[in-house]
N, C-alpha and C positions, 0 to 999 in steps of 0.2 A: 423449268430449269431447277427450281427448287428441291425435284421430287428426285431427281437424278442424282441434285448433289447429295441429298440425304439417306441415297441406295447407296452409294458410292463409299460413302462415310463408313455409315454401319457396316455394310462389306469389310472393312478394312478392322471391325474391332469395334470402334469410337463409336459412345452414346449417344443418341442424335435427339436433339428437341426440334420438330418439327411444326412450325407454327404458322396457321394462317386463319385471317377474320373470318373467312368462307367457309361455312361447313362443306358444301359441295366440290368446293374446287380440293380441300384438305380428303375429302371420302374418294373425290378420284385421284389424288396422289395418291394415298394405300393401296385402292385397286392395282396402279400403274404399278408399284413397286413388289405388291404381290404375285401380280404375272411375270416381270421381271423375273423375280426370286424361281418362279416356278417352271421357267424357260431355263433357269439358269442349271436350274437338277435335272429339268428332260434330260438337255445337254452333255450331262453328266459335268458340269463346270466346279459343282458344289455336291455337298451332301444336303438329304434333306434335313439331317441336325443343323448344316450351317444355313439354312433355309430359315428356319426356326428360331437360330439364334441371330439372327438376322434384322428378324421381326422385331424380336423382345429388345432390340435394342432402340427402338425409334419410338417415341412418344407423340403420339397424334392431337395437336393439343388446338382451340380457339381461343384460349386463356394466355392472354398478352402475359399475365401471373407468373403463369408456368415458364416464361423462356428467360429462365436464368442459367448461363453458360460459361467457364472460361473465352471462348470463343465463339465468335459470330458470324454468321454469313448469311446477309442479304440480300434477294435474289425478288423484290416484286419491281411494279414498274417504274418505267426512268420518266422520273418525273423527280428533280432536284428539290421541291419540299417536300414530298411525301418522304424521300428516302431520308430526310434531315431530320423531320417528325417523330420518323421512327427510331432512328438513332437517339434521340433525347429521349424519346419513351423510355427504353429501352434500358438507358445509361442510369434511370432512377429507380430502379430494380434489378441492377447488376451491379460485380462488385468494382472499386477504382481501377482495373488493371486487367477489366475485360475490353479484349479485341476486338473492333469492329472491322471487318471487310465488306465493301460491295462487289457486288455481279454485273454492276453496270456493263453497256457495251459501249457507250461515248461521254457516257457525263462525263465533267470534270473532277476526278476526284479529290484535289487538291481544292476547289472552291466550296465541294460537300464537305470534307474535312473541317475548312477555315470555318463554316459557317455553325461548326460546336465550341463547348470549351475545352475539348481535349482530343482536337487535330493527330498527334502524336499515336494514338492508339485507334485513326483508321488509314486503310489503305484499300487499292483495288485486289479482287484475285476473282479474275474472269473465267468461268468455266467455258465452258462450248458445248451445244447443245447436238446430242443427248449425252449431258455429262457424264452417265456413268460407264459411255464407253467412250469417250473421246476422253484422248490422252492427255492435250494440251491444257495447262493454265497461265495465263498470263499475270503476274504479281505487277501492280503500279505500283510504284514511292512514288512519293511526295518527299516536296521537298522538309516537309517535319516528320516523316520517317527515320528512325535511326536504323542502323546497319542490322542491330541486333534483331529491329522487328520485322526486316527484311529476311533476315534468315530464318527466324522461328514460320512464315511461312512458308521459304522454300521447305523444310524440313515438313512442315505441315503437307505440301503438296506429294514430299517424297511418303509420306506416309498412306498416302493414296496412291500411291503409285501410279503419279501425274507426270507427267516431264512438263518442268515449269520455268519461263522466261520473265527477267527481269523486263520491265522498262520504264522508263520514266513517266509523265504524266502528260498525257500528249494527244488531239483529236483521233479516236479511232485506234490509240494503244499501237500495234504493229500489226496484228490479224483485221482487224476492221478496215484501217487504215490503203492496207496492201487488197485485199477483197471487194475495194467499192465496183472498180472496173469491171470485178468479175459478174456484177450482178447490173450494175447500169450500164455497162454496153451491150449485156443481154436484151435489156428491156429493152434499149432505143433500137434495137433491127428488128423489134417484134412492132415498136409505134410506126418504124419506117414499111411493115410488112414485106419484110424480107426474109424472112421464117418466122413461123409458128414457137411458141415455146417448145412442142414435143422434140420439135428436130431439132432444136439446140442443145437443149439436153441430152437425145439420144449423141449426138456430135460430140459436145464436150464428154463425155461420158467414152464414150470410142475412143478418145484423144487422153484416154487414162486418168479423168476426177472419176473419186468415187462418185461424186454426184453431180448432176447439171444445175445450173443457177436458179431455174425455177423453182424443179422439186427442193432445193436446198432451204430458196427461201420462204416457199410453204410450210418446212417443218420449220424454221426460226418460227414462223411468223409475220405475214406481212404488215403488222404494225408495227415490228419490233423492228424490222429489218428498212421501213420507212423511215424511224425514227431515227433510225443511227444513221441512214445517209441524209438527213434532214439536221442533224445535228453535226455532222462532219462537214458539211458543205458550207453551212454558217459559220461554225468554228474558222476554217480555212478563209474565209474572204469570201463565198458564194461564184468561185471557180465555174465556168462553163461544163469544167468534163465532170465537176461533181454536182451537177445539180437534181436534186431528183427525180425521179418517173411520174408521171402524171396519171402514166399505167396504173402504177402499184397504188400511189393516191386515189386513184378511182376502187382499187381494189377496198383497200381498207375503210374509205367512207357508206362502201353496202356492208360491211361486217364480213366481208370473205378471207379471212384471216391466212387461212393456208389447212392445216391437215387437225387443228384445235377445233376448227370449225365445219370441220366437213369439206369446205371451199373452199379454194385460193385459186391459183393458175389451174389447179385442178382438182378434180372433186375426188372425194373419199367417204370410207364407208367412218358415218359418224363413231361409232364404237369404237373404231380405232383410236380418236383422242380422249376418253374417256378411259 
């Protein structure tokens, strides 16, 4: 998600400091953003100067040092202290009146917030994946969000040329939230063997989504996409209709992630997540 948001950015103009502890996973976000870039002139979408200038704008850095920014966006995984961890890292080589945003898809951001001493300066702003072409962001307030810092995101989103929706701080935001049915009542007519994943997909897919629930959530990720209905369903009370697949728990305990991995609901050629 990170690597999208950070195509998407510099597209747009904006410097991007692109930072991750992984050398491998940071060398295959370049590659990812390099082919991007160079689909994007096949297509004739761009020039290959704005190709170029594109590049020169993202800095590939493992140097926690280097990511000092007016603004920030967080995008590794949901896991409520790593993300808190890194916010205070963060906070001690940036300046008072730097931004923080997360990418979460269900934490709470309002209890990641509380749990710094300057709440006020973060909020959510959800991409969706593949962010640099899905349109959508979701902005979370909280409630020590001021008005002002709500709109310096919207503005920030309109800069991207995002169509971005308020909402409050709430299980699953509005897109998680409204989407769980689409992907757990997938699964359970596949545990009840009532169709295959293919012909669900090919169905829904007939039926006018761009994409069917499986392949969907092979590109998320079936960890990622475990997690958020694993944490919506706790959230909520541990509700019957949201409880989640056993399915997709089997998936992501072999490591069959979805199309990251080669594996998910269905196989791919490894290169392609790379």
């Amino acid at each position: 998600m990170g690597r999208g948001i950070a195509l998407t950015t510099a597209l747009c103009g904006i410097a991007v400091i692109l930072y991750d502890v992984d050398e491998k996973i940071l060398s295959q976000a370049k590659s990812f953003i390099e082919n991007e870039l160079a689909q994007g002139v096949e297509k004739k979408r761009f020039s290959p100067e704005k190709k170029e200038d594109t590049l020169r704008k993202i800095l590939f850095t493992t140097q926690v040092a280097d990511a000092q920014a007016s603004f920030i966006i967080e995008a590794i995984q949901e896991k409520m202290q790593t993300k808190r961890d890194l916010f205070l890292e963060l906070a001690q080589i940036n300046k008072p009146d730097t931004f923080f945003t997360t990418n979460t898809s269900s934490l709470s951001v309002t209890d990641l917030a509380a749990q710094t001493p300057f709440p006020e300066r973060i909020a959510g702003l959800h991409f969706f994946n593949p962010a640099n072409r899905m349109k959508l962001v979701e902005i979370i307030q909280t409630k020590f969000n001021t008005e002002a810092a709500i709109q310096r995101l919207r503005a920030f989103a309109s800069q991207l040329k995002k169509t971005s929706v308020v909402c409050r701080d709430a299980p699953g935001f509005i897109v998680n939230h409204v989407a769980r049915p689409y992907y757990l009542e997938a699964l359970r007519l596949v545990e009840l063997q009532i169709a295959p994943p293919e012909t669900i997909d090919r169905l829904m897919e007939s039926a006018g989504f761009k994409m069917g629930p499986f392949h969907l959530m092979d590109l998320i990720g079936n960890d990622i996409n475990y997690s958020v209905s694993k944490s919506l369903y706790d959230a909520l009370g541990t509700p019957a209709r949201l409880k989640p697949s056993i399915l997709q728990e089997d998936l992501v305990k072999k490591g069959w992630l979805g199309k990251k991995t080669g594996r998910g609901f269905f196989q791919y050629d490894k290169s392609e997540s790379e």
